[in-house]
C-alpha positions in Angstrom: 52.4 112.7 180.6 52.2 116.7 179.7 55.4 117.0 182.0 57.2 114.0 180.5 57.1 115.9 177.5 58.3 119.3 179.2 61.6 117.0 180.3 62.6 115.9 177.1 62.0 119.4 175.3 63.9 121.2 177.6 67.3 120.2 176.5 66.4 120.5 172.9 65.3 124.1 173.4 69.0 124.8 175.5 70.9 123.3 173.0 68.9 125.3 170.4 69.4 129.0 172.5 73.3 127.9 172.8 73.9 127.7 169.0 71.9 130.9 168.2 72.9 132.7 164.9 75.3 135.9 165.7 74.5 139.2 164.0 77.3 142.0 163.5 76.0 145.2 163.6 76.5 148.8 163.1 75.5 152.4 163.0 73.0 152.8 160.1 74.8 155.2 158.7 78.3 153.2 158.8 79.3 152.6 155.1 82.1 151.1 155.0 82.1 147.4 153.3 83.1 145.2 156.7 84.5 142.0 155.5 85.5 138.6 157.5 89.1 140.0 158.1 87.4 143.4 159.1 85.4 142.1 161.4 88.6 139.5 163.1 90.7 142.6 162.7 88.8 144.9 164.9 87.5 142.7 167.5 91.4 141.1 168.1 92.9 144.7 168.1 94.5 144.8 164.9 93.0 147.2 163.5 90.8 150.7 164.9 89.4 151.8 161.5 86.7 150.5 159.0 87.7 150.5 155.4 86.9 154.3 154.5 89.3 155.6 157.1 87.0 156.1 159.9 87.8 155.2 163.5 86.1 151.8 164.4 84.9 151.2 168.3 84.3 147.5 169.2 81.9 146.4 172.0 81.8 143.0 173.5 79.4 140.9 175.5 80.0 140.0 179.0 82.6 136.9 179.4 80.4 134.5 180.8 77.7 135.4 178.1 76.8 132.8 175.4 76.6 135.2 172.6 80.1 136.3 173.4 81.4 132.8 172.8 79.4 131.7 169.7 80.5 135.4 168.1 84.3 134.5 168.7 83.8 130.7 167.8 82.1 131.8 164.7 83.6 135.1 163.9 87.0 135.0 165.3 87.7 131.2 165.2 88.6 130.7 168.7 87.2 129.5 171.8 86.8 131.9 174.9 89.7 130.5 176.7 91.5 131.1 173.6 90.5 134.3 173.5 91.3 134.9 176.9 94.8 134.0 176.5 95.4 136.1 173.4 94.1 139.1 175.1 96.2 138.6 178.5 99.0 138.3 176.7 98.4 141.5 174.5 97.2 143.3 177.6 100.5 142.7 179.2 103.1 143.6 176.6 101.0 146.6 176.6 100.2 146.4 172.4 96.5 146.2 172.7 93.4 147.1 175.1 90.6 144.9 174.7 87.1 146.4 173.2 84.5 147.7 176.0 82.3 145.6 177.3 78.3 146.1 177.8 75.9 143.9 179.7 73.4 142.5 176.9 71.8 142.9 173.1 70.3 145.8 173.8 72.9 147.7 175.8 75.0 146.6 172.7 72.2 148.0 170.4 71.6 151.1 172.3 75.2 152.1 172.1 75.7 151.0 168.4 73.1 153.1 167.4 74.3 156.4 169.4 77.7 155.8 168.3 78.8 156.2 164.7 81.9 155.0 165.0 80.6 151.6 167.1 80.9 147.6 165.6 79.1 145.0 168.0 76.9 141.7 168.0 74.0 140.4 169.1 71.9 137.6 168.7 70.2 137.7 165.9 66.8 136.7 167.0 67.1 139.6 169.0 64.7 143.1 167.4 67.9 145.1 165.9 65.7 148.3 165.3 68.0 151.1 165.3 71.2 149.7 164.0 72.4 147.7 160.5 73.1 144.0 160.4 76.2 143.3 158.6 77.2 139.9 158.7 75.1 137.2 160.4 77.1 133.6 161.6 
C-alpha cells in the first residue's frame, strides 16, 4: 500500500519541479532598476546595457534544461522552439550572438556573483547566497 502511494505522488511532485518559480538575478552591487522589458531586452539581444549605462552580460541555462524553458515561457513569452528559431535566425543575419550558456543554478550563481556586469536565472527554490533576486516569475 506504502508503494501505491509512492506511484500516485510521483507525478504530482514532477509536475510540481516542472512549473518551478524563476528568479532573475544579479550582482549585489548591480543598481540599476531592471524592468519586464529589461529583462526581454537583454536576454533576446536587444539590448547590452542596464538602465544606468552599464554593460549588461546575459547567461542562460543549458537548452534541454527545464529552468531554461519556464524562464523564456515566463519571462520572454515564448516557447524554446520559439526561441530557437528567433535566435537562428538572428545568428545567421549576423545581428545578434546569443547569451553564454552555463551548466546549472549554481554555475549561473557562481558567475553572477563574480561578474558585475552579469544578469541570469535560477530556480528560485534554489539558496541564491551571493547574488540579488530581481524579479521572480
Amino acid at each position: 500500500m506504502r508503494h501505491m502511494k509512492l506511484v500516485f505522488l510521483l507525478p504530482l511532485v514532477l509536475i510540481q519541479q516542472a512549473y518551478a518559480d524563476i528568479a532573475v538575478i544579479v550582482h549585489p552591487e548591480n543598481k540599476s532598476v531592471i524592468n519586464q522589458d529589461m529583462i526581454q531586452n537583454l536576454f533576446m539581444g536587444r539590448s547590452h546595457h542596464f538602465s544606468n549605462g552599464s554593460e549588461a552580460t546575459p547567461v542562460n541555462q543549458q537548452d534541454n534544461s527545464s529552468v531554461r524553458k519556464e524562464f523564456e515561457l515566463k519571462a520572454l513569452g515564448r516557447a524554446d522552439y520559439q526561441m530557437k528559431q528567433y535566435w537562428s535566425k538572428l545568428i545567421f543575419t549576423g545581428k545578434a550572438v546569443p547569451p553564454a550558456i552555463l551548466n546549472n543554478d549554481q554555475d549561473i550563481i557562481e558567475f553572477v556573483s563574480e561578474h558585475k556586469d552579469a544578469i541570469g536565472y535560477i530556480n528560485a527554490q534554489t539558496s541564491s547566497q551571493g547574488v540579488k533576486i530581481i524579479k521572480v516569475y
